[in-house]
C-alpha positions as CSV (number, residue, x, y, z in Angstrom):
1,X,67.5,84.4,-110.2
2,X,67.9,81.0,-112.1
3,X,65.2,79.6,-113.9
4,X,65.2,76.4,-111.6
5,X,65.2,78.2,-108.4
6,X,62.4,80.5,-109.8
7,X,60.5,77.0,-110.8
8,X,60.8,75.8,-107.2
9,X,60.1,79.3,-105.7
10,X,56.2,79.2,-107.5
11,X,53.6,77.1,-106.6
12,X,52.3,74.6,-109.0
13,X,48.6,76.4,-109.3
14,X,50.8,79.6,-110.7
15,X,53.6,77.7,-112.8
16,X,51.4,78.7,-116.1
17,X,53.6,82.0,-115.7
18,X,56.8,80.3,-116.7
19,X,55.4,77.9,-118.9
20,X,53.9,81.3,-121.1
21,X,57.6,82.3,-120.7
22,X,58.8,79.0,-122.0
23,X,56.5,79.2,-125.0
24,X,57.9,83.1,-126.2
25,X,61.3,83.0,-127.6
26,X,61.3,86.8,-127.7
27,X,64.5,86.8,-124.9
28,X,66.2,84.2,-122.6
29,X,64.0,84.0,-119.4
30,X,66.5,84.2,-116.9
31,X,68.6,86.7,-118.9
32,X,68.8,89.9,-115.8
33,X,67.5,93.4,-116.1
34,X,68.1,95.9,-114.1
35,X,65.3,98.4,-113.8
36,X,64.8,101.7,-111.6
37,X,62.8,102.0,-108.7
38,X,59.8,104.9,-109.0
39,X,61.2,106.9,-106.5
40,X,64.4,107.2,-104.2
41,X,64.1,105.0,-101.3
42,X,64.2,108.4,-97.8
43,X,66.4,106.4,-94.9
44,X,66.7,107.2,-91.2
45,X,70.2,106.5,-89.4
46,X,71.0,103.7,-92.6
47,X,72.4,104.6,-96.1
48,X,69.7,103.8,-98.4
49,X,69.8,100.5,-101.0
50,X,70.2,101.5,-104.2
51,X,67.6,102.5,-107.0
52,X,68.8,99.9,-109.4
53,X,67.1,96.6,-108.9
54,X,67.9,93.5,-110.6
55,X,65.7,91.4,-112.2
56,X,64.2,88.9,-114.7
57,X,62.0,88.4,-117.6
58,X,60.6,85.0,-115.7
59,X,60.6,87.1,-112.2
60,X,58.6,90.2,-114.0
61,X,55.9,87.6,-115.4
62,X,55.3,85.6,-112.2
63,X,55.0,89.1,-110.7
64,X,52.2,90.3,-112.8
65,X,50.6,86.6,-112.5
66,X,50.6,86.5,-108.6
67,X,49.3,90.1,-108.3
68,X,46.8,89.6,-111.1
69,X,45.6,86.0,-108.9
70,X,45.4,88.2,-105.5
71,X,43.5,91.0,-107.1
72,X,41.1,88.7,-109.0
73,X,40.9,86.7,-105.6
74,X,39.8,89.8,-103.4
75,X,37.1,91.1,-106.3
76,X,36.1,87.7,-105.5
77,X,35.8,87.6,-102.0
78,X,34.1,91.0,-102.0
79,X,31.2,89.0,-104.3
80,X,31.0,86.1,-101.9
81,X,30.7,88.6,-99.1
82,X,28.2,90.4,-100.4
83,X,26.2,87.0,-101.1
84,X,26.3,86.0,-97.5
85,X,28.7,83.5,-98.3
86,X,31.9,85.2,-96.4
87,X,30.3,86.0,-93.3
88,X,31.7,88.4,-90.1
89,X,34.8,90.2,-91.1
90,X,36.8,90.6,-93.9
91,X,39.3,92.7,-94.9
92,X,40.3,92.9,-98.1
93,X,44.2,93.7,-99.5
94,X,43.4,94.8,-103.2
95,X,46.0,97.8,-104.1
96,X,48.7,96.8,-101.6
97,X,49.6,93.3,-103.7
98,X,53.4,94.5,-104.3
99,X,54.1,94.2,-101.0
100,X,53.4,91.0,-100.2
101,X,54.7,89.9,-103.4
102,X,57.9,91.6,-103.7
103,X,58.8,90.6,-100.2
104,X,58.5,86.7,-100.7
105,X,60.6,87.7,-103.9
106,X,63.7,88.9,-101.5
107,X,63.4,86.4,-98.9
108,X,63.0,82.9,-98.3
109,X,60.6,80.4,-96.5
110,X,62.8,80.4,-93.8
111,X,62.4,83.4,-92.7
112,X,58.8,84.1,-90.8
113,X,56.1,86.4,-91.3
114,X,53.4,87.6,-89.1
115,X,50.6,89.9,-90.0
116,X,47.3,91.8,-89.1
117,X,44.1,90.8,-90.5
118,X,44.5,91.5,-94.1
119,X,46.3,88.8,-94.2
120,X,44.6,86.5,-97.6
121,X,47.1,87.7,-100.2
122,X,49.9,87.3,-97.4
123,X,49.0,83.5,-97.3
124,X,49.4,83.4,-100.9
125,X,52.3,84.2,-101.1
126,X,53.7,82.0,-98.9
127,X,52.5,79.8,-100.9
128,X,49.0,79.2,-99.7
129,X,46.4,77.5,-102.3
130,X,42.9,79.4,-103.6
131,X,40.9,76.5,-102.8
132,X,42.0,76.5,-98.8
133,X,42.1,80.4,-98.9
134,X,38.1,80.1,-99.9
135,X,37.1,77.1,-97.8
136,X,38.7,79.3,-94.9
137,X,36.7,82.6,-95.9
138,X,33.5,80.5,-96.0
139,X,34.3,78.9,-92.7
140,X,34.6,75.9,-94.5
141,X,37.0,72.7,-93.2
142,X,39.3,72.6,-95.5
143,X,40.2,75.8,-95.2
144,X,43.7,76.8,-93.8
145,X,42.7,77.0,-90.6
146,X,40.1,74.4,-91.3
147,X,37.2,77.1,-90.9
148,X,37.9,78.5,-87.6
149,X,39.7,81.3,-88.2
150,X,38.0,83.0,-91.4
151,X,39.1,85.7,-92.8
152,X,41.2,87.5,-90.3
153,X,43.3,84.1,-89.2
154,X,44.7,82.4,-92.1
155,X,47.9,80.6,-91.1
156,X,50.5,78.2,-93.0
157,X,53.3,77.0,-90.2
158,X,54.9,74.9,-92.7
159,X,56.2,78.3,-94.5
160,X,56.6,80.1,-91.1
161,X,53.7,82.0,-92.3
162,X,51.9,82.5,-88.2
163,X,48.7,84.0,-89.2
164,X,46.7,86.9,-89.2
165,X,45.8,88.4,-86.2
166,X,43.0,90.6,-85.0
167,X,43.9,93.1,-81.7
168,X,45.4,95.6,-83.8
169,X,49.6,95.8,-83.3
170,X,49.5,93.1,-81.2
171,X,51.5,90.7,-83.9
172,X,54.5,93.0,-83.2
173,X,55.4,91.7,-80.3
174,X,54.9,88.3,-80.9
175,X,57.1,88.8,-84.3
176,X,59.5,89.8,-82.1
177,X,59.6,86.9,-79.9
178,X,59.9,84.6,-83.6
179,X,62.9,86.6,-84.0
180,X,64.3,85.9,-80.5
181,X,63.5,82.0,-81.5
182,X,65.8,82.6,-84.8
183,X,68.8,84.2,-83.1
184,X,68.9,81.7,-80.1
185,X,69.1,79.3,-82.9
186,X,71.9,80.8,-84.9
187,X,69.1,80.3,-87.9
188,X,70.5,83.6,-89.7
189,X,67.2,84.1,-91.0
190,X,64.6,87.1,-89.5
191,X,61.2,87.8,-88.8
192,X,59.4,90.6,-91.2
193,X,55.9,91.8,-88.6
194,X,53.4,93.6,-90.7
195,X,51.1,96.4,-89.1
196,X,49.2,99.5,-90.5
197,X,49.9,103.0,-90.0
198,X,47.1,102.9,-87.3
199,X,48.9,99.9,-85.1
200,X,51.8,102.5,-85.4
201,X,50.1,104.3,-82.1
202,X,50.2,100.9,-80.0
203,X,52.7,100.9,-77.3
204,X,53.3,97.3,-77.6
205,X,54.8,98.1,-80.6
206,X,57.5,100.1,-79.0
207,X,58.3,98.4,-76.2
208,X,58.9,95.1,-78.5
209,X,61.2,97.2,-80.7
210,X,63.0,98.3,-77.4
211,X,63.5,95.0,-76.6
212,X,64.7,93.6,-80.0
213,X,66.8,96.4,-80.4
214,X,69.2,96.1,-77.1
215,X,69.4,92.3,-78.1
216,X,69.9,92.8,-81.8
217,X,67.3,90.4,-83.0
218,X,66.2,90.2,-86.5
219,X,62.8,91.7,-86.8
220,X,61.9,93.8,-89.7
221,X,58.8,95.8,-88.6
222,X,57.0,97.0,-91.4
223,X,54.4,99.5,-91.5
224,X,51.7,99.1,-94.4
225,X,51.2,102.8,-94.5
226,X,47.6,102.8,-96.7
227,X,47.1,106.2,-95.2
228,X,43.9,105.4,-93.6
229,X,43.1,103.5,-90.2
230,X,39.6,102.6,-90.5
231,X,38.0,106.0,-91.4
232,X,40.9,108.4,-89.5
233,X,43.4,109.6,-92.1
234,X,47.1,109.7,-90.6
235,X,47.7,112.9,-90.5
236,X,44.8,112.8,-87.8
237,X,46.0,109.9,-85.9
238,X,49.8,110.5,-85.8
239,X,51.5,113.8,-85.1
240,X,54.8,112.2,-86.8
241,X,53.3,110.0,-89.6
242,X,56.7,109.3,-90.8
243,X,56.8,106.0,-89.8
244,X,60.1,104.7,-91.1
245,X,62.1,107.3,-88.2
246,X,59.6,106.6,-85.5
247,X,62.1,103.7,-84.4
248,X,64.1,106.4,-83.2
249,X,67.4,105.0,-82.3
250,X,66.4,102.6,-85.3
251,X,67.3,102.9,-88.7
252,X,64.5,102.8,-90.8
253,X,63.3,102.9,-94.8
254,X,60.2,104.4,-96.6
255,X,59.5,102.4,-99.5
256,X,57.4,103.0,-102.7
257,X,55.1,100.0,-101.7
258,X,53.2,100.2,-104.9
259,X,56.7,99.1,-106.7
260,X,57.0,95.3,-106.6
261,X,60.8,95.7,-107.7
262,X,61.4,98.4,-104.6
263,X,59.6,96.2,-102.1
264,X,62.3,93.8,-103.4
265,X,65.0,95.5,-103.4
266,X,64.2,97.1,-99.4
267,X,63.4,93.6,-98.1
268,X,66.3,92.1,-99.7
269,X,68.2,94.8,-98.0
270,X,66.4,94.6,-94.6
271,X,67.0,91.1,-93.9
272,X,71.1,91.4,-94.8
273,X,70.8,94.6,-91.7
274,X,68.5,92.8,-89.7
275,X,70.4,89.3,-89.3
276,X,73.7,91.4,-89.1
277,X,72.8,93.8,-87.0
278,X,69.3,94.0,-85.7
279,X,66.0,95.6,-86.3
280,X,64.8,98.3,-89.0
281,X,61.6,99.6,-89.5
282,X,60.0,99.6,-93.5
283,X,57.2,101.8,-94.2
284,X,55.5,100.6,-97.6
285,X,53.7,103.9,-99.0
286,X,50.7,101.8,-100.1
287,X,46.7,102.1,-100.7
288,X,44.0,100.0,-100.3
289,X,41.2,100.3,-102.9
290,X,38.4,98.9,-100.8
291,X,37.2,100.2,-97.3
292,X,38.9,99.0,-94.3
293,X,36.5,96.0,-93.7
294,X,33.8,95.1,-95.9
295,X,31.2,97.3,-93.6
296,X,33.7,100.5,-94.6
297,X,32.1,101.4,-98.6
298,X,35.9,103.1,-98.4
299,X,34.5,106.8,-99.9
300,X,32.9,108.3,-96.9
301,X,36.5,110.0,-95.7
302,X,38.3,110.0,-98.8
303,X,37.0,111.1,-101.9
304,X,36.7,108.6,-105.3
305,X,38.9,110.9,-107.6
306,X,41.6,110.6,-104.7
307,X,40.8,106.0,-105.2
308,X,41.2,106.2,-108.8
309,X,43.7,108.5,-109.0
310,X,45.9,106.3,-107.5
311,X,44.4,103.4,-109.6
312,X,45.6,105.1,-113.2
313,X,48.9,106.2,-111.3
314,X,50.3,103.9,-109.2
315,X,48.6,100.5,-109.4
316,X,50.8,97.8,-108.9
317,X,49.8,95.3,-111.6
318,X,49.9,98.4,-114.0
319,X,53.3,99.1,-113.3
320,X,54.4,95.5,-113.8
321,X,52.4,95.4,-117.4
322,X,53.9,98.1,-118.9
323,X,57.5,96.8,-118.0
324,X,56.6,94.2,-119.9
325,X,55.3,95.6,-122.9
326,X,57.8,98.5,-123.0
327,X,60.9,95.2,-122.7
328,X,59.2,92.9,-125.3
329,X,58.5,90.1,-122.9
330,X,54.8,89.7,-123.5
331,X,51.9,91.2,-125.8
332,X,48.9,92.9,-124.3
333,X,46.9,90.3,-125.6
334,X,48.8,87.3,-124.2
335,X,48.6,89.5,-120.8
336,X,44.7,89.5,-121.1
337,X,44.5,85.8,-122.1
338,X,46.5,85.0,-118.8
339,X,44.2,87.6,-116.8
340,X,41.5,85.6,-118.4
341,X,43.3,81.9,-117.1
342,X,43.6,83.8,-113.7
343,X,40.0,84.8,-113.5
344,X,38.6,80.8,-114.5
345,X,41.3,79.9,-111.7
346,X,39.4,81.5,-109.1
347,X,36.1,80.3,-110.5
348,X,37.2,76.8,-110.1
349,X,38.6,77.5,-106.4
350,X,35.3,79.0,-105.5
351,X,33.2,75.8,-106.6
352,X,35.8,73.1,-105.1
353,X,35.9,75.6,-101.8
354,X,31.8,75.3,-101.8
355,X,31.9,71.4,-102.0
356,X,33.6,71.3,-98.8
357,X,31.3,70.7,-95.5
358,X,31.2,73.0,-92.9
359,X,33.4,72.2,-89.6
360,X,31.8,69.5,-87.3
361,X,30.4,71.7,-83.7
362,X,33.0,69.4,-81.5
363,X,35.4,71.4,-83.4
364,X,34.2,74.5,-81.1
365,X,36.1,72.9,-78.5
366,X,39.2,71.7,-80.1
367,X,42.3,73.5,-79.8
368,X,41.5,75.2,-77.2
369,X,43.8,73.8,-74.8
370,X,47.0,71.7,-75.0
371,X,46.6,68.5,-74.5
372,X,48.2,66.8,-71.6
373,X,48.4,69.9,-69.2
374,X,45.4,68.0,-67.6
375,X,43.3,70.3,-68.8
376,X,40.5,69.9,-71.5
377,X,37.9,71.7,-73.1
378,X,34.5,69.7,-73.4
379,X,30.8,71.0,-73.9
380,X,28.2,71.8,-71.3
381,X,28.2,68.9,-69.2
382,X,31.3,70.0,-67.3
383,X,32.0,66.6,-65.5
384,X,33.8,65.4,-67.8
385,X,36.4,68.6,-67.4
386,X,36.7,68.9,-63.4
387,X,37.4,64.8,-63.6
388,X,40.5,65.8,-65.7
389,X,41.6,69.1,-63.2
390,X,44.1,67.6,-60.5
């Protein structure tokens, strides 16, 4: 990737990743790597991509940035929760960063993405800023959503990023129809629907994929297999939990979703079959460190050796640092002082997200309806709504 499209690819709050790669002369930015995956990608009725993935010093850095500034944003929002200042639910992504990141790595902002309600870190990386991510958490109006959605509707149209959505699996089938919209376009662009290994059960799920399959439209279902829906572990929930063949007559991927480079590498991959040739189905082998919502303490079904096994084994950011160190593109101390930047990032977020005033209550019935269908949604005094119904 050239060092002016990565420029334009990163958001202004995270360009301090390429300026710290503009100040170390240890090795041409932009100069590629090619690096390994962890694992062999397992394929169903596709050959698999291969284990090679190329990549950059620039790219590696703003990969260890933007996971660092999700994970330090969910430790946040677990505090905030905690002090009654994130209030009903939230679900938090911390663990499963390299697969929201390495999928905005492979694809554009042109292509769409619809997810479930762990959705923050999502938003992010579509570009999303901290300070609307908080307002939004803290029902705030100038959050995303300006403070109606909270934590399980963030949304960003101008990046095709359509929101997080709470009846589990049912963003399948409305990814589907975003896909539909991009064929009947001729956009050559696709749709990537996130879901957990849980939402793998719905039905919806199927018959959407039934559908996008005998019209060849480009969705990319992919399963954020975390192991664990709610409190059920899959092997109790799924009698096949091998998610990437339960398309069937679809060709599908696993993917080691705690490798940012393979999450690349699959979604890069996904899209090129997807726009030529329809649908595939991507299971990310991913965790989640926290519980399932912040009601779930997340060690009642699973054990805490089993959390922080996978913590010293597979952890994303980890992964990403010692690539770094073990190539010569940063020191550990310049890591830490840019974990430290990161961390007074959020800080200042938080405090410009608190100065912003809670939503107005005639904003309870905005948006409600569309305007000019005759129809309009107003507050107890219903007059003023049966004078509008024909």
């Amino acid at each position: 990737m050239a060092a002016a499209a990565l420029l334009r690819r990163i958001p202004a709050a995270r360009a301090p990743a390429t300026a710290f790669m503009a100040a170390r002369p240890v090795s041409d930015s932009t100069a590629a790597l090619t690096i390994e995956t962890s694992v062999p990608f397992t394929s169903h009725l596709v050959d698999p991509p291969s284990r090679d993935v190329t990549t950059t010093p620039a790219e590696l850095v703003t990969f260890f940035r933007d996971m660092s500034l999700m994970r330090r944003m969910e430790i946040a929002a677990d505090s905030l929760y905690k002090a009654k200042l994130i209030r009903g639910f939230c679900h938090l992504y911390d663990g499963q960063e390299a697969v929201a990141v390495g999928m905005e790595a492979a694809i554009t902002r042109s292509d769409s993405i619809i997810t479930a309600y762990r959705d923050h870190c999502t938003y992010l990386a579509r570009g999303g800023d901290l300070v609307s991510a908080f307002s939004e958490l803290m029902g705030r109006e100038g959050g995303c959503s300006r403070g109606k959605g909270g934590s399980m509707h963030f949304y960003k149209k101008d990046a095709n990023f359509y929101g997080g959505h709470g009846i589990v699996g049912a963003q399948v089938p409305l990814g589907c129809g975003l896909a539909f919209a991009q064929k009947y376009k001729k956009e050559e662009t696709a749709t990537f629907a996130l879901y957990g290994d849980c939402a793998a059960n719905q039905g919806q799920l199927f018959e959407a994929l039934n559908i996008s399959a005998l019209w060849k439209l480009p969705a990319i279902l992919v399963c954020e297999n975390n192991h664990y829906g709610m409190g059920t572990a899959e092997w109790r929930a799924a009698k096949s939990p091998a998610y990437y063949k339960r398309g069937d007559y679809v060709p599908g991927l696993k993917v080691d979703g705690m490798d940012v480079l393979a999450v690349k590498q699959a979604c890069k991959f996904a899209k090129d079959h997807a726009v030529a040739n329809g649908p595939i189905v991507l299971e990310m082998d991913t965790y989640r460190y926290h519980g399932h919502s912040m009601s779930d303490p997340g060690s009642t079904y699973r054990t805490r050796d089993e959390i922080s096994g996978v913590r010293q084994e597979r952890d994303p950011i980890e992964r990403v640092r010692k690539l770094l160190l073990a190539h010569d593109l940063a020191t550990a101390a310049e890591l830490k002082d840019m974990e430290k930047e990161i961390r007074k990032q959020v800080d200042d977020a938080i405090a410009k997200a608190k100065e912003s005033s809670m939503p107005d209550t005639s904003e309870l019935f905005t948006n409600v309806y569309k305007k000019g269908f005759n129809v309009e949604s107003f507050g107890p005094d219903r007059k003023e709504l049966r004078a509008t119904l024909p």
